[in-house]
N, C-alpha and C positions, 0 to 999 in steps of 0.2 A: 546084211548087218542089221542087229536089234536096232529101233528108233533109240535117236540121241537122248540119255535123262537133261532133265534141268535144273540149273543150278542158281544161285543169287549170287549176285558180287555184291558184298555188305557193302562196300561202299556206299552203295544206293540208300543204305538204311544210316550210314554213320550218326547221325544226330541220335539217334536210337541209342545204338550199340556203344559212343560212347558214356551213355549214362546205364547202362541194363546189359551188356553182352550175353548174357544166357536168357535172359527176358526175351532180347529181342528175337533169337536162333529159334530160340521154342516157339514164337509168334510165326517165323517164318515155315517151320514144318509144319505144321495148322494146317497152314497154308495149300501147303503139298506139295511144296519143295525138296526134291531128292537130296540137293547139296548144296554147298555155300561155297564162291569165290573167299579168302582173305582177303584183306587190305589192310592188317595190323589187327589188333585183337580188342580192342574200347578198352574200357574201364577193368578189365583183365589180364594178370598173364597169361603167359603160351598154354601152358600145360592148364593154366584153368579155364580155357577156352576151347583149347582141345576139348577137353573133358563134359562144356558143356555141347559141345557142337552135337559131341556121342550121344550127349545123353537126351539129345532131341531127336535123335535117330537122323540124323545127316552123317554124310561123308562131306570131305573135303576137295572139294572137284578141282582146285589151285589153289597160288596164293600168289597173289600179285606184292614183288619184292622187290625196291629200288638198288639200282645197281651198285648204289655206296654201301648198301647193306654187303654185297656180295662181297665187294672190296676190302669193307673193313674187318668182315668177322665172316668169312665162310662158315666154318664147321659151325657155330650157332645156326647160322640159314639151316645148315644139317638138322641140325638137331630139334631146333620148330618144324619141320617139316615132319621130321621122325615121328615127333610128339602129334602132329596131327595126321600122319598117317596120309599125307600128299604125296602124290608123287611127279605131279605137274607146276613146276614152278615158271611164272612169267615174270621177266620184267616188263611192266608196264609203262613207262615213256623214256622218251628221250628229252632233253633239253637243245629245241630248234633249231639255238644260235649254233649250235653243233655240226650243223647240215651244210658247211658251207663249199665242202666243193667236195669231188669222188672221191678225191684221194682220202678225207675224213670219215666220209659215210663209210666206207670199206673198211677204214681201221677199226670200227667202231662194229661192222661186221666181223670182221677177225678175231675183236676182243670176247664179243659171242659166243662163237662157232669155239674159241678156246673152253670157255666158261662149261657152254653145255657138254663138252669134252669132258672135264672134270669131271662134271655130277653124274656123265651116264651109267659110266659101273657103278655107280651106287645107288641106284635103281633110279635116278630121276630125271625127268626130259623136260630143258630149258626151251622158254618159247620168248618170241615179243610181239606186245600189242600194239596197235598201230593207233592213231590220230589223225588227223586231217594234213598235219604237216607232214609227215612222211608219203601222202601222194604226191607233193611239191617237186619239181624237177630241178636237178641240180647238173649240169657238164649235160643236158640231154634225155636224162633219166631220171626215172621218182627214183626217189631215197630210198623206197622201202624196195625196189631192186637191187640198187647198189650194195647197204645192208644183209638182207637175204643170199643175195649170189655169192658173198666171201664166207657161207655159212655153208657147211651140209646139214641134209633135212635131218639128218642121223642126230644134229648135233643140236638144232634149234629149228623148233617150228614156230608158225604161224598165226596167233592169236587174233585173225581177222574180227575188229568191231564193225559193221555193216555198218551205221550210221556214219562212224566219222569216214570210210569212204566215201561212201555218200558225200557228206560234206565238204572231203575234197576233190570234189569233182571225175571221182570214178564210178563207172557202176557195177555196186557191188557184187553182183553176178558174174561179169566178166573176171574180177579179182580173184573167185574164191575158183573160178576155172581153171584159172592163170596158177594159181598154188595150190590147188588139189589135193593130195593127202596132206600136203603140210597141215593144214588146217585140221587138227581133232577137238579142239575148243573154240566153239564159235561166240562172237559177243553181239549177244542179241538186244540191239536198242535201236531208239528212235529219239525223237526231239524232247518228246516227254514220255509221255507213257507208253507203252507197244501197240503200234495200230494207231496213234494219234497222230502220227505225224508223217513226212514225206515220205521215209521209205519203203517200199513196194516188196515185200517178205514175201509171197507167194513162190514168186521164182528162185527167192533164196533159198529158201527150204527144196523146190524139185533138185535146184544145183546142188547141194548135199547132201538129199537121196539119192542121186546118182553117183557120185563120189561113194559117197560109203564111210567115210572117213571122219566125221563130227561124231564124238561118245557124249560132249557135253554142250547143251546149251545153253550160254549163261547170260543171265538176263541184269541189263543195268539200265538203272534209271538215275538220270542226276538233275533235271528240270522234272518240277511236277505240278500238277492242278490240284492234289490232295496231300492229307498227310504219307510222308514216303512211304510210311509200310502200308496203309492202303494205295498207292499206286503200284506197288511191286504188286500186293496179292490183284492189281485189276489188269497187271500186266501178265500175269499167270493164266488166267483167267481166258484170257484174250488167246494164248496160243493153246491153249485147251479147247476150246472155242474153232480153231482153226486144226487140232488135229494133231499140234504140235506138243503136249504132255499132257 
């Protein structure tokens, strides 16, 4: 399998994007950024942000969508994605208080595994991203099993963050072993910037060369020692550095 491209989660840049969103996209291709995660579109609408995404030569590697959104307006969700030409939608969290015993974590996987049902004939494959709190154990097992196992991989994959594993006390090597192809979008962060902080990427990356299975790696930063878009271009930087884009 061709090495995984790379991609940004804007979110890292939001203070940017929401005053500049084509400003900031075109700063980020400079860069030598393949693609950009979503997180909402700043001081743009959809289609004017599609538009500039294009026109800084990115594709759009996800878009991270809160589950109310899914709830309240599907065909919209459709149709911003259409407009930017995704075809990997995540939701990205859950709300904790939620986790509080199997029988919820699995409803909550079910409502999933429906969800990415929907979208797949229409060309799009639903994932979820994890946080610290979904290693937490609940009846015996992390959440993000309980979750996952009421799911097929057909139906929802795996949006493994390596840090917030990390953080909650797994390692993340073992995890991305543990869910193997699930994982085609890896979310590549640390404490602050890439490389600055506790977790140990070398073996994450052999673990995903060996799988085969990571097309994108996306890079997020939400603590930093600089201005965010210079921390994202030195965390670019840094897996270039290492071989990784």
């Amino acid at each position: 399998m061709a090495k995984p491209r790379t991609s940004l989660q804007l979110w890292s840049v939001r203070q940017h994007t929401q005053q500049d969103f084509a400003g900031t996209v075109a700063a980020v291709a400079k860069m030598g950024y393949q693609g950009v995660e979503t997180a909402g579109f700043g001081n743009l609408e959809p289609a004017d942000a599609a538009k500039a995404i294009a026109d800084a030569g990115l594709v759009v590697s996800g878009m991270h969508l809160n589950i109310r959104l899914f709830r309240a307006d599907f065909n919209k969700v459709v149709d911003e994605a259409l407009l930017c030409g995704a075809t990997d939608l995540i939701v990205p969290s859950w709300p904790a208080a939620h986790y509080r015993s199997a029988a919820a974590c699995r409803q909550i996987g079910a409502e999933l595994n429906e969800l990415g049902a929907r979208l797949r004939p229409l060309g799009f494959k639903l994932h979820f991203h994890n946080h610290d709190w979904e290693m937490k154990e609940v009846e015996g097992r992390r959440v993000f099993d309980w979750i996952l196992d009421e799911a097929s991989p057909a139906n929802l994959g795996c949006q493994a963050d390596v840090y917030w594993v990390h953080k909650g006390g797994k390692d993340p090597v073992e995890f991305i072993r543990e869910q193997g192809r699930r994982i085609s979008l890896l979310h590549v962060k640390d404490e602050k910037e890439i490389g600055s902080g506790p977790v140990d990427f070398a073996p994450i990356f052999a673990a995903t060369a060996e799988i085969g299975a990571v097309q994108w790696n996306v890079i997020e930063v939400e603590k930093y020692n600089h201005d965010p878009l210079e921390s994202v271009r030195l965390s670019l930087e840094q897996l270039k550095t290492w071989g990784q884009a």
